[in-house]
C-alpha positions as CSV (number, residue, x, y, z in Angstrom):
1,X,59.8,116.3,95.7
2,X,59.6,113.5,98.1
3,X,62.0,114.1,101.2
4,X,65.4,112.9,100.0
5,X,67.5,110.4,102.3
6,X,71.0,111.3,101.7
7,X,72.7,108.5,103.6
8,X,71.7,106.0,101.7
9,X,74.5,107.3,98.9
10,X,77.5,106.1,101.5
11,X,75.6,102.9,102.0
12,X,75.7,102.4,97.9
13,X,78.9,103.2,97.3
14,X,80.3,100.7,99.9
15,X,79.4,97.3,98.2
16,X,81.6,99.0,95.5
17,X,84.3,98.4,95.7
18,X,104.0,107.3,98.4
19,X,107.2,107.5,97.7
20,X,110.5,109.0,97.5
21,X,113.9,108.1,99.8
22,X,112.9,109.4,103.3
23,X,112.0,109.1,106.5
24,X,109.1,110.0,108.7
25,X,108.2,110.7,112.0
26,X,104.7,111.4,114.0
27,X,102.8,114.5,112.9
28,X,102.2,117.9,115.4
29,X,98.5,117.0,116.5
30,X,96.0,118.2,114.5
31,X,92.9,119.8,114.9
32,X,89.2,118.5,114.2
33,X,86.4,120.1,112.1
34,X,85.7,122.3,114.0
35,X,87.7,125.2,116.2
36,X,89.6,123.4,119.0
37,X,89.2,126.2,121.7
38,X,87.8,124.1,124.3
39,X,89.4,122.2,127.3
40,X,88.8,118.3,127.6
41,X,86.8,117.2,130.2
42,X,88.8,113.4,131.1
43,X,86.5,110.7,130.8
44,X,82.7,109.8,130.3
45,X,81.3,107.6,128.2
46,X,79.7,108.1,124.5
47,X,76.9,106.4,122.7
48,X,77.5,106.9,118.6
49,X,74.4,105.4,116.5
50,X,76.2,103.2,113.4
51,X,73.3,101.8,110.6
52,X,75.5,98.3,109.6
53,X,76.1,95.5,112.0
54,X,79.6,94.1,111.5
55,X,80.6,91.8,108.8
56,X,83.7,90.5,110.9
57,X,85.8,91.4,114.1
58,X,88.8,90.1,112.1
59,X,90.1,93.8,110.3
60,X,91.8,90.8,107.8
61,X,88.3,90.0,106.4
62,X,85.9,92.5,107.4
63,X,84.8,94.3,103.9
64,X,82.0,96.1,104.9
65,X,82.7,100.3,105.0
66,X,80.8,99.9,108.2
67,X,82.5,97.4,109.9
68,X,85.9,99.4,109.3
69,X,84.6,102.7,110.8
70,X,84.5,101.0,114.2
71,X,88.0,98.4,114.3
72,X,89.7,101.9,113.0
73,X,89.9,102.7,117.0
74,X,91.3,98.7,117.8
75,X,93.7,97.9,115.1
76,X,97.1,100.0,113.8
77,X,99.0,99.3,111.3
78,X,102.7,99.6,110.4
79,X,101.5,103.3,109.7
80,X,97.7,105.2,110.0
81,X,95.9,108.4,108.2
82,X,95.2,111.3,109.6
83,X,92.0,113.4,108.9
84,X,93.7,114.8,105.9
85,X,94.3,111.5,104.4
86,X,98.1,111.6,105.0
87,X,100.3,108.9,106.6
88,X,102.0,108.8,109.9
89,X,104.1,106.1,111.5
90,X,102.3,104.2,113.9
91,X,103.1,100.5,114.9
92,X,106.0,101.6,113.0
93,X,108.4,104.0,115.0
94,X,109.6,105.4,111.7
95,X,110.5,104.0,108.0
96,X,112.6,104.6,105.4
97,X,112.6,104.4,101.7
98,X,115.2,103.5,99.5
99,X,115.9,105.9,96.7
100,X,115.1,103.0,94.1
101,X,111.7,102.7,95.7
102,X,111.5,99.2,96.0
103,X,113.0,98.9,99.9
104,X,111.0,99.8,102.8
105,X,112.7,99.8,106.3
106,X,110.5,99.7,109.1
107,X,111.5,99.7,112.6
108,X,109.1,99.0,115.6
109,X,108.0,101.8,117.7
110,X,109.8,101.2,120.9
111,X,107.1,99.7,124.0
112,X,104.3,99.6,122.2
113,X,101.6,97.1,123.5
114,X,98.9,95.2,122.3
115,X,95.8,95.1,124.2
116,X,96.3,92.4,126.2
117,X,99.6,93.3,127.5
118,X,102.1,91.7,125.4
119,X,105.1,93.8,123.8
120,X,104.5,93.9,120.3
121,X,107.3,92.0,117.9
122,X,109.1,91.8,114.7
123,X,107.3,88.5,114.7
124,X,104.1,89.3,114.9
125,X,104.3,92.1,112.0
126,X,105.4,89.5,109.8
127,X,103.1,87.2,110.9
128,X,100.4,89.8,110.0
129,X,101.8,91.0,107.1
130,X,102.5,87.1,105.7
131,X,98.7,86.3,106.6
132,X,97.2,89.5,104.6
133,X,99.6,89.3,101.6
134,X,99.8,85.1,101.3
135,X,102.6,84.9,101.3
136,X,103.2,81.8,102.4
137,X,99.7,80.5,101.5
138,X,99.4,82.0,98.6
139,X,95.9,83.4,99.1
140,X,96.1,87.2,99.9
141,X,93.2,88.0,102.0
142,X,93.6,91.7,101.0
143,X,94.5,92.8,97.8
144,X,97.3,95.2,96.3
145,X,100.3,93.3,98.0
146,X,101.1,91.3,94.5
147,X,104.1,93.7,94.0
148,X,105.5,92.3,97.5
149,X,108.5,89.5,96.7
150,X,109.4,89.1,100.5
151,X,109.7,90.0,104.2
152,X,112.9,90.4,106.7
153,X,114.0,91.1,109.8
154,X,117.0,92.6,110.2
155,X,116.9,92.6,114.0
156,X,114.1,92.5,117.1
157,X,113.0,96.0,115.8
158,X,113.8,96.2,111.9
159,X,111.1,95.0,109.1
160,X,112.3,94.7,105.9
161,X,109.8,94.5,103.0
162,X,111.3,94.2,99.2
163,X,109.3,95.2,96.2
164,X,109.6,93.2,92.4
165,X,109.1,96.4,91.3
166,X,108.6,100.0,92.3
167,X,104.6,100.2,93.5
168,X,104.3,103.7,94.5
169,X,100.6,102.8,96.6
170,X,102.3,100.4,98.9
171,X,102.7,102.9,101.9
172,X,98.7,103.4,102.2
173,X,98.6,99.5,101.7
174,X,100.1,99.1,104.9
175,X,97.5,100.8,107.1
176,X,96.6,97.2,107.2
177,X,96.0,96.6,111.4
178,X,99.1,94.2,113.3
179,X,97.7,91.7,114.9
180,X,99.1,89.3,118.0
181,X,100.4,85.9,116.1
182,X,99.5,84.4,119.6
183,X,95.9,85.6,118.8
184,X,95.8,83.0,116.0
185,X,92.0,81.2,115.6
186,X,90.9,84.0,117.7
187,X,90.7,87.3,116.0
188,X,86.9,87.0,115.3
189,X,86.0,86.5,119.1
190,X,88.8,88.1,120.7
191,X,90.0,91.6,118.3
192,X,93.2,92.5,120.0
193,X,95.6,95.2,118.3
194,X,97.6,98.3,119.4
195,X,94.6,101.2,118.8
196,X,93.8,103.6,121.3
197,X,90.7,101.7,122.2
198,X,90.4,97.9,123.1
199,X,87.2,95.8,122.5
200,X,84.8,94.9,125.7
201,X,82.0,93.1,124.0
202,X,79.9,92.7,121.3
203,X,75.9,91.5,120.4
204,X,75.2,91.3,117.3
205,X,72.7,93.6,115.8
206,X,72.5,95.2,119.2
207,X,76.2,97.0,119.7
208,X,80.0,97.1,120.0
209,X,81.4,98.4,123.4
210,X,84.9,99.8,123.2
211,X,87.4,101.5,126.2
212,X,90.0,103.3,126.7
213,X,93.3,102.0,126.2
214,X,95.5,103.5,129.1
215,X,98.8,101.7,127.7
216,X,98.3,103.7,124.5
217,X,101.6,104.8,122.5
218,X,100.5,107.9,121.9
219,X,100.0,110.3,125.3
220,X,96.8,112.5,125.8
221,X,94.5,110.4,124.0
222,X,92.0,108.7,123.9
223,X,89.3,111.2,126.4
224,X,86.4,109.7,127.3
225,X,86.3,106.4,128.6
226,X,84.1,104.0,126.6
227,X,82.1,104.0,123.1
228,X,79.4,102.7,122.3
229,X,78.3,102.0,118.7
230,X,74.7,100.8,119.1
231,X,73.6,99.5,115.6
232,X,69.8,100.8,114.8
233,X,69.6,100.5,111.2
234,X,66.4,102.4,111.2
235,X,66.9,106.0,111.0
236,X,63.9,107.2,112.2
237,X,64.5,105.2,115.1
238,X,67.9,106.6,115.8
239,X,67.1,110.1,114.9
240,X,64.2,110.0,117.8
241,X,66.7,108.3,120.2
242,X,69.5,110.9,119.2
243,X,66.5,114.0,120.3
244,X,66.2,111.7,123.5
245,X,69.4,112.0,124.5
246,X,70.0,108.5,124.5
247,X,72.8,108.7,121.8
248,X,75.6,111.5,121.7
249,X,76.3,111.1,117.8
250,X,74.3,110.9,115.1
251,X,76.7,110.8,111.8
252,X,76.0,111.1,108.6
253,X,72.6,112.8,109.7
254,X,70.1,113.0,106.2
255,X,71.3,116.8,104.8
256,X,67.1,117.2,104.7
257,X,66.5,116.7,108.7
258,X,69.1,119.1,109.8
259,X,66.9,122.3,110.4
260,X,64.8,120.1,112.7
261,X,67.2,119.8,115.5
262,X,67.1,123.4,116.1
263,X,69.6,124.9,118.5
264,X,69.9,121.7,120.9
265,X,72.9,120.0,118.8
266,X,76.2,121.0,117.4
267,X,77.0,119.9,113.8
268,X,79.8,120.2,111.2
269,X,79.9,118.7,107.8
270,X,82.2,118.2,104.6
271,X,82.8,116.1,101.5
272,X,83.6,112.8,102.0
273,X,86.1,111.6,99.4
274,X,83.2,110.2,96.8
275,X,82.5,110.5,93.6
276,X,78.6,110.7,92.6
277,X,78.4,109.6,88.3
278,X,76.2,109.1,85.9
279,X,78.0,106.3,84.2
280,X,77.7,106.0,80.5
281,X,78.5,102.7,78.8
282,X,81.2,103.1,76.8
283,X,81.7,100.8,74.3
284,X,77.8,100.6,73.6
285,X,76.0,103.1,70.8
286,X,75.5,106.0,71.3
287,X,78.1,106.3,73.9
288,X,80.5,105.3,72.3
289,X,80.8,108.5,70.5
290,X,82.6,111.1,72.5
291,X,80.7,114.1,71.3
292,X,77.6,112.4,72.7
293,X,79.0,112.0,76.1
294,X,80.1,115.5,75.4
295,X,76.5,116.6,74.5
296,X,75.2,114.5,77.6
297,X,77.5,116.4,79.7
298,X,76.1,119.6,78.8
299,X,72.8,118.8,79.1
300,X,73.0,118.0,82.8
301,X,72.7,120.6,85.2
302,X,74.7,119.4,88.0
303,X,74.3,122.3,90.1
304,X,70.1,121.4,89.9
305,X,71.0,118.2,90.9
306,X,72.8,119.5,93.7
307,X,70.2,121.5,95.2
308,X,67.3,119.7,94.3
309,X,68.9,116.0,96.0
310,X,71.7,117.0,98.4
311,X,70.0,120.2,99.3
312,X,72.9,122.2,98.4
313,X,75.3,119.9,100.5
314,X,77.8,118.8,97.6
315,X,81.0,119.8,96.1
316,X,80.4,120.0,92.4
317,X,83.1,117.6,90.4
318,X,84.6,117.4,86.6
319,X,86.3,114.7,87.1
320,X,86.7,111.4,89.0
321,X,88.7,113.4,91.9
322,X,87.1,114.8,95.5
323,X,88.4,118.1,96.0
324,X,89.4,116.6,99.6
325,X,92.2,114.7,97.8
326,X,93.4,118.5,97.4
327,X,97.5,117.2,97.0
328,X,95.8,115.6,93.9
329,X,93.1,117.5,92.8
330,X,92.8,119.0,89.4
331,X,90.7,122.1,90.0
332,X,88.8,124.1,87.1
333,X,87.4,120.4,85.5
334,X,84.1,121.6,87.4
335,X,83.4,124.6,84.8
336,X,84.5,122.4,81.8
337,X,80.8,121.3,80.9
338,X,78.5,124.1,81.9
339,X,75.3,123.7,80.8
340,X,74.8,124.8,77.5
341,X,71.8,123.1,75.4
342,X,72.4,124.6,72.2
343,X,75.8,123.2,71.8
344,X,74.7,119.5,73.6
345,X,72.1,119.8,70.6
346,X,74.7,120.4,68.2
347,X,77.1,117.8,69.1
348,X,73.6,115.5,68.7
349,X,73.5,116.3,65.4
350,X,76.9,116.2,64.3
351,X,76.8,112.4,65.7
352,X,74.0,111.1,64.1
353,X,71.1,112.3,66.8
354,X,68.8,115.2,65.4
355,X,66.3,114.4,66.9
356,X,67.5,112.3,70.0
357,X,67.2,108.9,71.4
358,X,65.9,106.8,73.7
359,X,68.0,105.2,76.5
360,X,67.7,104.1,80.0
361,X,69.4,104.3,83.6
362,X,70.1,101.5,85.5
363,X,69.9,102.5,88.6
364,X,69.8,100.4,92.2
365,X,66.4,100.4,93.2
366,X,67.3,100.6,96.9
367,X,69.0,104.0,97.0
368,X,66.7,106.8,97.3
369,X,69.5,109.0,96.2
370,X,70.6,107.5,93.1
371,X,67.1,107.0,92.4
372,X,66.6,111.4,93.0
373,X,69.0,111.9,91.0
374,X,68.1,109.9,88.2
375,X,64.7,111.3,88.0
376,X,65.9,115.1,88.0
377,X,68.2,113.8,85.2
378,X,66.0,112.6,83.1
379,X,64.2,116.0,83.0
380,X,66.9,117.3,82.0
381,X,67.9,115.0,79.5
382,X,64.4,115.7,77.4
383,X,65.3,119.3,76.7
384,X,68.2,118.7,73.9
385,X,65.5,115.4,72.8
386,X,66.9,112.1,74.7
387,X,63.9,110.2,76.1
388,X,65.6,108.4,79.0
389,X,63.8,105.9,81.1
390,X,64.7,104.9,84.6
391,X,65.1,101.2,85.1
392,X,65.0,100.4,89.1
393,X,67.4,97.2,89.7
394,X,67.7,95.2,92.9
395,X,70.8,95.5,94.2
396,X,72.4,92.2,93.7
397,X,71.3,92.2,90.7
398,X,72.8,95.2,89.5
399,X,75.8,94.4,91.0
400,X,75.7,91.6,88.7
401,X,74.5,92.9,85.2
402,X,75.6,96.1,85.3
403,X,79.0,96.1,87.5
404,X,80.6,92.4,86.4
405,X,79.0,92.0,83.3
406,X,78.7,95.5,82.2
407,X,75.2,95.1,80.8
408,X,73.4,98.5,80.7
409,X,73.5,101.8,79.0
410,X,73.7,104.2,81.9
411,X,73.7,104.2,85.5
412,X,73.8,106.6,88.4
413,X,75.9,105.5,91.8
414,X,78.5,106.9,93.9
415,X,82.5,105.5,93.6
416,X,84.4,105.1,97.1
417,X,87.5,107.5,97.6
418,X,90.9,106.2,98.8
419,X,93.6,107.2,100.9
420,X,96.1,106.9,97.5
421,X,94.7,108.4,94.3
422,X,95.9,105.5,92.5
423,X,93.5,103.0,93.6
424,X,91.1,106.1,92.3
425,X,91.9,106.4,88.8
426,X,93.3,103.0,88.3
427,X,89.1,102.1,87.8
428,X,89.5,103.7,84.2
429,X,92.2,101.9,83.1
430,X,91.2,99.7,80.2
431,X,92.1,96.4,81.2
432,X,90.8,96.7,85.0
433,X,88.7,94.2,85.8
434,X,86.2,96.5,87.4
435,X,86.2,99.1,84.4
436,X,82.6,98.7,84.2
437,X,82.7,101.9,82.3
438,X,84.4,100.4,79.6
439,X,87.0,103.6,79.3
440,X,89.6,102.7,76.7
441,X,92.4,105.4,76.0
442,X,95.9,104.5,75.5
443,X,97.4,107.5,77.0
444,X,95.3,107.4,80.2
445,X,96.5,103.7,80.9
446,X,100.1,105.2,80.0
447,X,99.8,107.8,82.3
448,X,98.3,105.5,85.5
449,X,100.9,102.8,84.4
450,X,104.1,105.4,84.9
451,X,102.4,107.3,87.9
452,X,102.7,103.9,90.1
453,X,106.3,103.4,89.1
454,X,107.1,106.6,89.4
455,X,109.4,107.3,92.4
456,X,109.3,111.2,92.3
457,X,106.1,112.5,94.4
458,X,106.2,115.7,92.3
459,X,106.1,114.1,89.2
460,X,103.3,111.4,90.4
461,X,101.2,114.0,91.4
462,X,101.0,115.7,87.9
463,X,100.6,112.6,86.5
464,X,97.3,112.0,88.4
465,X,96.5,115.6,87.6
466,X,96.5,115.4,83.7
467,X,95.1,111.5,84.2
468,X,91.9,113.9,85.7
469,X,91.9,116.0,82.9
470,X,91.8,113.5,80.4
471,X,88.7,111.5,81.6
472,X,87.1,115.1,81.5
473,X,88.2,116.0,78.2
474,X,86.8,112.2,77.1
475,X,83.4,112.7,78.8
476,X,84.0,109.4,80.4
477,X,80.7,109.6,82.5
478,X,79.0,112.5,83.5
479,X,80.5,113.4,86.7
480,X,78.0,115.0,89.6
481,X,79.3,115.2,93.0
482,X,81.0,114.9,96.0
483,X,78.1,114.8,98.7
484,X,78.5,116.8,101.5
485,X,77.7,114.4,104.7
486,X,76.4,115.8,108.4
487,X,77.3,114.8,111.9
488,X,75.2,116.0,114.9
489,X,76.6,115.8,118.3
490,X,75.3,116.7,122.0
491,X,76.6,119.8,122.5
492,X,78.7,119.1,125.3
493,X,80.8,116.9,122.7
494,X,83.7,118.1,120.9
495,X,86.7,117.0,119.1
496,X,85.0,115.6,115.7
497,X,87.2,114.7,113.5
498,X,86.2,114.3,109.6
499,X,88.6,111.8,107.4
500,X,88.6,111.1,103.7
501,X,88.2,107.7,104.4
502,X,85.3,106.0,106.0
503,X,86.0,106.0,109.7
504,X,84.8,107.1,113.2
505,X,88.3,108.0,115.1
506,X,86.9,108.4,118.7
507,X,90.2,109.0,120.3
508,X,90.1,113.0,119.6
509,X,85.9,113.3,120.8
510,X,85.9,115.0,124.5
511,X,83.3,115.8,126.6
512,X,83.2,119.5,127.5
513,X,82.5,121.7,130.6
């Protein structure tokens, strides 16, 4: 089989697209990937190869997955993840909850700085906030604010935000970055925020430059002086610049070109928070039968399609949950459908399908992954009798037909994860506008509806539990993987850090001795 280009799955799944009374406080530092034994060398600079120029310099409007891994290290917001997808007070001293849920109290880290040297205000986080939720305008520019009624300010250091109702995802919603209000007209040209890195320059389709912040809230970090992302979208390119030595970071190396860097590189890899599916139509025949989706399910061999595509590098999933997400994920779904071809035969039968049928998977046509897996698939599929035909779509097009207007009978791609398993699950709810699935149960919206409002983090996280295990026990698509992805690094680099999100924090990389 043709070398597989593993990469390409991230790029797919990009276009795609907590909480009771408390308060919080800044988290013990944690440690990367890898062992943190080694001492920091200060300073140096870093060159980290990126595939996507940006889309915007403004974190309001940027979209792209690729843009956002780089303005991660400029822009804060009220709070930030940490590698294990949990939130920690950042432009925000601390916050508060009220035991209704709908109050959150904010107050403003005391001498934190934006970029430029200006003291951050109570102003200018309303200003942001107001500008990203509309507020005033009445055009959001980022979505899942609509449960906001208002903003206050108590004092010069205390944000008051009030719900309509209890909206248990806004906390993760308010990563969104602070920006200076007297910045206004200039955030495209001139990115200033409170991140442990402040922007230098930036030529488009060439690089970004980035350096250290030395007024930075947070002591001890960032270590090296200046980044560089240098944007080379073609990988062969990078990879011979990254043997070269003239970049320090390769990441999200292909799984498949690993072995050829021999001993000169360090790497470490994990899952990524994605979700790799076969989508099956649901409200179109066959698959609107459950016991064929059952019967499909049990005719793929995931773990094949594992090692014959990611080359072993994937976490095998039942359901539409990345084991990284582990607060939330349902373990066991995995072993639910193991292959069995007698019984995905039977259940054929018993729907109407003796002897088969024919079908086919629309799948983009410029994802090499999507496209490997489709193919090993469709062997599969022709041992219990279903003749399924791969149907290669241009992107845009697919976006179109098969994602808005749900025109297909199957298709193979790779779903985003998110920081709050909400914004996960709430794809299968039956009157989301993106339920390209078409996934109707009653109970499932039920259960998504009363997780959100739910104020009791206990009780929230069983509901997104059994919310797991019901899409498994409806065979709502066959689910694959979460792929495994690789990042390669000069071995005088340390400090890696790997998030559930897609981002490149450069404040914890260090040179070493």
């Amino acid at each position: 089989m043709k070398n597989k280009i593993f990469i390409y799955c991230m790029i797919a799944c990009m276009s795609l697209m907590i909480a009771t009374g408390c308060s919080s406080s800044d988290p013990s530092e944690s440690k990367s990937q890898e062992t943190v034994e080694k001492t920091p060398v200060e300073g140096g600079n870093v060159v980290m190869m990126i595939e996507q120029d940006m889309d915007s310099l403004d974190p309001h409007i940027a979209a792209s997955a690729g843009t956002k891994e780089v303005v991660f290290n400029i822009f804060e917001g009220l709070v930030k993840p940490d590698e294990k997808g949990e939130l920690y007070p950042a432009v925000a001293e601390r916050y508060e909850i009220s035991d209704d849920g709908r109050t959150y109290t904010f107050t403003l880290r005391k001498g934190i700085k934006f970029h430029n040297g200006d003291a951050v205000t109570v102003e200018d986080i309303t200003y942001s906030l107001d500008r990203v939720m509309g507020l005033t305008t009445g055009k959001p520019l980022q979505s899942g604010f609509e449960k906001v009624e208002k903003i206050e300010t108590a004092d010069d250091k205390t944000i008051i935000i009030k719900l309509k109702e209890l909206d248990a995802s806004l906390l993760t919603n308010l990563t969104v970055a602070i920006l200076p209000k007297k910045n206004e007209g200039h955030f495209k040209d001139q990115p200033i925020g409170t991140g442990p890195f402040e922007f230098v320059s930036y030529a488009p389709e060439q690089n970004i430059i980035i350096k250290k912040y030395k007024d930075y809230w947070k002591k001890g970090i960032p270590h090296v002086d200046e980044v560089e992302f240098r944007i080379i979208p073609d990988r062969e390119a990078a990879l011979l610049s990254f043997r070269a030595g003239e970049i320090d970071i390769f990441p999200r190396l292909p799984n498949d070109r690993v072995e050829e860097l021999g001993g000169q590189f360090t790497t470490v890899n994990g899952e990524q928070n994605m979700v790799q599916l076969m989508a099956m139509n649901n409200k179109r025949k066959p698959f609107d039968d459950i016991r064929v989706r059952k019967a499909m399910n049990y005719a793929v061999d995931v773990d094949e399609v594992i090692n014959a595509v990611a080359f072993g590098y994937g976490a095998k999933l039942g359901s539409n949950m990345s084991p990284v997400m582990a607060k939330y994920h349902q373990e066991g779904l995995e072993s639910v459908y193991d292959v069995n071809i007698e019984k995905a035969k039977g259940l054929l039968k018993e729907a109407g399908y003796e002897n088969g049928f024919k079908t086919k998977i629309a799948i983009p046509s410029n994802y090499p992954f999507h496209v490997d897996t489709g193919q090993v698939i469709v062997e599969q599929l022709k041992k219990v009798g279903i003749d399924a035909q791969i149907e290669l779509v241009e992107w845009g097009v697919w976006l179109e037909r098969v994602y808005n207007n749900r025109d297909y009978d199957m298709t193979i791609l790779s779903l985003t994860g998110k920081l709050d398993p909400y914004n996960i699950l709430v794809r299968y709810q039956s009157d989301y506008s993106k339920n390209f699935m078409n996934y109707n149960n009653k109970e499932y919206d039920e259960i998504i509806k009363t997780a959100i409002k739910t104020n009791d983090d206990k009780k929230r996280v069983l509901l997104y539990k059994e919310a797991q295990k019901k899409l498994t026990e409806d065979a709502a698509a066959v689910y694959i993987m979460d792929p495994q992805f690789t990042v390669a690094m000069n071995k005088n680099i340390s400090g890696y850090k790997m998030y559930p999100i897609y981002i490149q924090d450069m404040s914890s990389i260090y040179y070493t001795k």
